[in-house]
C-alpha positions in Angstrom: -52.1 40.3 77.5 -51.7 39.0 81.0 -48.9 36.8 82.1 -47.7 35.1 85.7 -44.8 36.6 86.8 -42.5 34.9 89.1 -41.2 37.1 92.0 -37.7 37.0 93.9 -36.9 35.8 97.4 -36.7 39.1 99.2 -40.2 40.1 98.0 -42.0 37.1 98.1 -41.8 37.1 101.7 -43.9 40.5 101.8 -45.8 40.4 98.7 -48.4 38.7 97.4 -48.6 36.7 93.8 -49.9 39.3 91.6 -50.8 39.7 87.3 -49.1 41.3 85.1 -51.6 43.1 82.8 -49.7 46.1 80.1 -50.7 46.6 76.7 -48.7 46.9 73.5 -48.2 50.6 72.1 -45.8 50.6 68.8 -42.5 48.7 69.6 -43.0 49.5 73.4 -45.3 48.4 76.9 -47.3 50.9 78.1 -48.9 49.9 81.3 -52.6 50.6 81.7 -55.1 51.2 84.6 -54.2 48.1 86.7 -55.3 47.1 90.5 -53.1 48.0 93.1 -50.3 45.6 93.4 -50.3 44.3 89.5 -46.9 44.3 88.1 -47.0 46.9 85.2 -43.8 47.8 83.0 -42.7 51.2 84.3 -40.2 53.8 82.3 -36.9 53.7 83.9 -36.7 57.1 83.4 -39.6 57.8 85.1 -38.1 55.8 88.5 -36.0 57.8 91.0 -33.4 55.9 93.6 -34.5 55.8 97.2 -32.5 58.8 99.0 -33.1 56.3 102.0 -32.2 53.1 100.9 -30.3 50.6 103.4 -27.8 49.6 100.9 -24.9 52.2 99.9 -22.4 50.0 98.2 -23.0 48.2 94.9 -20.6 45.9 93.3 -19.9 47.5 89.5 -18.6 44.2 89.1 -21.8 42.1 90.1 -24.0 44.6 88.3 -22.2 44.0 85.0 -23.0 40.6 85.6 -26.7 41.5 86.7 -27.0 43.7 83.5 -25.9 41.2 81.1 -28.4 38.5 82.2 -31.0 41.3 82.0 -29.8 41.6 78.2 -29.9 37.6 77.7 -33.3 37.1 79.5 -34.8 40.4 81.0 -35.6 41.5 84.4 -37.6 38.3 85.9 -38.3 39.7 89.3 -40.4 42.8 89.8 -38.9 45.8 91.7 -41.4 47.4 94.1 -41.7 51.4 93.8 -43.9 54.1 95.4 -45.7 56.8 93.4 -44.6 60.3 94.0 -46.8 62.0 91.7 -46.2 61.7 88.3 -42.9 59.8 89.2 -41.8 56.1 91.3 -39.5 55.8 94.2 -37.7 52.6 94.5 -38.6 50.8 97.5 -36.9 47.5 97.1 -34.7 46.3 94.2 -32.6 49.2 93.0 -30.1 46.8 92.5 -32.0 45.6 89.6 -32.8 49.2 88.5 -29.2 50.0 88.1 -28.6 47.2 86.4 -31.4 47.2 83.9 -30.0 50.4 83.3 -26.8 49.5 82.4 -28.5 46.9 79.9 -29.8 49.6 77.9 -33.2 48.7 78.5 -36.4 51.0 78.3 -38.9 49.6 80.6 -38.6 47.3 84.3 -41.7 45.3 85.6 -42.5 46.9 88.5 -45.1 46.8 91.7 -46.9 50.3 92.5 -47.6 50.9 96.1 -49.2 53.5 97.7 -47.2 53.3 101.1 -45.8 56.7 103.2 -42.1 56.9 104.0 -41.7 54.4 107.4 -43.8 51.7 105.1 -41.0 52.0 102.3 -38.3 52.6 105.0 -39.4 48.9 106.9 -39.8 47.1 103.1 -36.4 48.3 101.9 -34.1 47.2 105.0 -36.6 43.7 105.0 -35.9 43.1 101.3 -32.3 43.7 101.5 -31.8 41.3 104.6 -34.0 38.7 103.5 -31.5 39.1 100.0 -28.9 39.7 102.3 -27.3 42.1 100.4 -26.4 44.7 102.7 -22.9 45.2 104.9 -22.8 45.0 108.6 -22.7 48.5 109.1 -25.6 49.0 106.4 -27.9 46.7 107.9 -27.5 48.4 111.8 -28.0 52.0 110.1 -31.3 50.7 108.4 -32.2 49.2 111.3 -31.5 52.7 113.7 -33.6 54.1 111.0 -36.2 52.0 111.2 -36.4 52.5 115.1 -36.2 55.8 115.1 -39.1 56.8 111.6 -41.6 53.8 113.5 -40.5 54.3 116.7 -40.2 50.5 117.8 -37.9 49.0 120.5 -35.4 46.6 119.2 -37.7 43.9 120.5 -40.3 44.8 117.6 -37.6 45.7 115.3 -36.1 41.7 116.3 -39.5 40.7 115.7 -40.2 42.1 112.2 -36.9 40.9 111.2 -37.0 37.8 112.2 -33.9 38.3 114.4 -32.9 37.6 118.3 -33.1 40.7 120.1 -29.6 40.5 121.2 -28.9 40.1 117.5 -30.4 43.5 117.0 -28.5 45.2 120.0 -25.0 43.9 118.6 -25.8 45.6 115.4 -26.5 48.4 116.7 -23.4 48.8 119.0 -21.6 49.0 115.7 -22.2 52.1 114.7 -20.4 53.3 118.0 -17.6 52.6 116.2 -15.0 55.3 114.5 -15.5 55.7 111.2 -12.4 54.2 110.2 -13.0 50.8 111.9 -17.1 50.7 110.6 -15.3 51.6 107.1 -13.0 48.6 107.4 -16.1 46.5 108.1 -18.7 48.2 105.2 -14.7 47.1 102.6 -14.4 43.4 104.6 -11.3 44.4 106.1 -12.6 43.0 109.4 -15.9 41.5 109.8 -18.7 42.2 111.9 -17.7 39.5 114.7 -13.9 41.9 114.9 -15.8 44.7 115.1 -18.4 43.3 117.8 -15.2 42.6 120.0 -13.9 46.6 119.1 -16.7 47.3 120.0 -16.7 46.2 123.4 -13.4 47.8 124.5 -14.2 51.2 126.1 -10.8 52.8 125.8 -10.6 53.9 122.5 -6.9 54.0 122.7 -6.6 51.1 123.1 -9.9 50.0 120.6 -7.6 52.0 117.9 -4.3 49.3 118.9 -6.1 46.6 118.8 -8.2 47.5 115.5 -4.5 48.2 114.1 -3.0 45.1 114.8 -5.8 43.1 113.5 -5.8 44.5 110.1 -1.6 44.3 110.2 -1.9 40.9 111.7 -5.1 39.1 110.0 -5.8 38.3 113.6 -8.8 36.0 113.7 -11.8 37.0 116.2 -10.3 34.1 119.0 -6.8 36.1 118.7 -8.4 39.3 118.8 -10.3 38.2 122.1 -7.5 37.1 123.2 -5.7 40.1 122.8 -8.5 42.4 123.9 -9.0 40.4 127.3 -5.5 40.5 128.3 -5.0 44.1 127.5 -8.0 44.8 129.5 -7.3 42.9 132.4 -3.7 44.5 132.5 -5.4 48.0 132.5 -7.9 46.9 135.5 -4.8 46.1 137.6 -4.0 47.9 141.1 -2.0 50.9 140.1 1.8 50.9 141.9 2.0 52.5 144.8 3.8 55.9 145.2 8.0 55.5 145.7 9.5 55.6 149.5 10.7 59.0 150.2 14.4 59.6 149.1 15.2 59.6 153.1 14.2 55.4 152.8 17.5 55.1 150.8 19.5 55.3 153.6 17.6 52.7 155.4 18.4 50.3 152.0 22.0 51.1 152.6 22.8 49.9 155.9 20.5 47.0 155.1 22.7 46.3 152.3 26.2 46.7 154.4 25.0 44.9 156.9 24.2 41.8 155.0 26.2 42.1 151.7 23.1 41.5 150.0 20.9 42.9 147.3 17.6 45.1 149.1 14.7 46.5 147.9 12.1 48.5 149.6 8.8 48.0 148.2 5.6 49.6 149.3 4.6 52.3 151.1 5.4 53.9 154.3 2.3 52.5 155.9 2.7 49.2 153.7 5.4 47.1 152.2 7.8 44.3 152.2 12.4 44.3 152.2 13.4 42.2 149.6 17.0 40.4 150.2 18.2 38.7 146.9 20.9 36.1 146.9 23.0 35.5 144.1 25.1 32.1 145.2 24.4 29.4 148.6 27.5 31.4 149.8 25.7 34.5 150.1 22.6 32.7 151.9 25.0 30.9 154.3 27.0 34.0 155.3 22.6 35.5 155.9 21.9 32.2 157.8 25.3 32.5 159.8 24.4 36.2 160.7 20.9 35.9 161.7 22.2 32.8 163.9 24.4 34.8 166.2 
């Protein structure tokens, strides 16, 4: 029996239409010699997780959701696997897997490919963006995977992708982060525009303030701008110069018995400027009066 099966989003954009072509055997399909590429009706016991998969969280919640409309109308998009032997490594749609699994179910439709680890690496991370499934931080890890197994540049990693370069090089300045404030991203604490600003400030001191009052604050990204601009700007400031040896103070005394007023020495011994403060138009005549004799 042979059957059109419709295929997902995330994979139609890298697969090819294909037939379905399994055989009955008792109460339960059993695929048979097929072309490469046919969707056959794999064991999910015979299917193993991805130790490499992009994605690391899955929502229980969504799956139970997943697994239930698996149990009402059964898997309709094909998972694509790789054979290892007498086994299948998920490429793309572990998702799917769990769930189907959670359903009780025996069998999944799946795609067989014959592909080597960067193949399966570069399928996984496209089928969970173009699904866009994965976190932030999930999503730059893939793609520093990626880079590093196929040893692209982020232009050919952008290009594959079907993102801006600069795109690519914000994500990957994420995972410069600490791990607290890449944690807060992968739980939605913050979102991946907070962290791109975190990720800009190079004094991790302050990077840990700001990242702080963010989460305490539910600062937007403008306020945390804001924030992380002025705090910079304060930090790139002249620093003060050195105090006037103590021997100045006696120079700030006469000044101050001479005139009755307020003084301040400020500066350096090379450098500086007397301040003279007036507290009534008194005080600045009785100045005016002295300077005029």
């Amino acid at each position: 029996m042979a059957k059109k099966m419709g295929l997902g989003r995330g994979l139609s954009a890298i697969l090819p239409d294909v037939e379905e072509v399994v055989e009955s055997v008792g109460h339960q399909a059993a695929p048979i010699v097929v072309p490469a590429d046919a969707v056959v009706e794999l064991p999910l016991g015979d299917i193993d997780p991805n130790r490499d998969q992009p994605r690391k969280k899955f929502d229980d919640e969504a799956l139970a959701q997943l697994a239930d409309s698996i149990r009402h109308s059964g898997v309709l998009s094909p998972i694509l696997v790789a054979r290892e032997g007498s086994r299948y490594t998920i490429i793309a749609g572990e998702r799917r897997w769990r769930a189907a699994r959670l359903a009780g179910i025996d069998t999944i439709p799946a795609i067989v490919r014959e592909w080597d680890d960067v193949r399966r690496q570069e399928a996984a991370l496209i089928e969970n963006i173009q699904r866009e499934n994965l976190n932030p931080i999930e999503e730059a890890q893939g793609i520093y995977v990626l880079m590093n197994e196929c040893a692209l540049t982020q232009e050919a990693v952008a290009e594959r992708l079907g993102r801006s370069r600069p795109a690519v090089a914000n994500l990957l300045r994420l995972l410069g982060l600490p791990a607290p404030i890449q944690q807060a991203v992968i739980d939605g604490a913050i979102s991946a525009g907070h962290a791109r600003v975190l990720a800009g400030v190079g004094d991790k001191q302050l990077q840990a303030t700001l990242f702080a009052k963010t989460v305490q604050g539910g600062w937007s990204v403008r306020q945390l701008e804001a924030a992380a601009k002025q705090a910079t700007e304060a930090r790139r400031e002249k620093p003060k110069a050195a105090p006037l040896p103590v021997e100045y103070q006696e120079l700030t005394e006469r000044l101050r018995s001479a005139t009755g007023l307020k003084v301040s020495l400020q500066g350096s011994e090379h450098k500086g400027r007397i301040v003279l403060e007036y507290a009534s138009q008194e005080e600045l005549q009785r100045l005016w009066d002295m300077l005029g004799e």
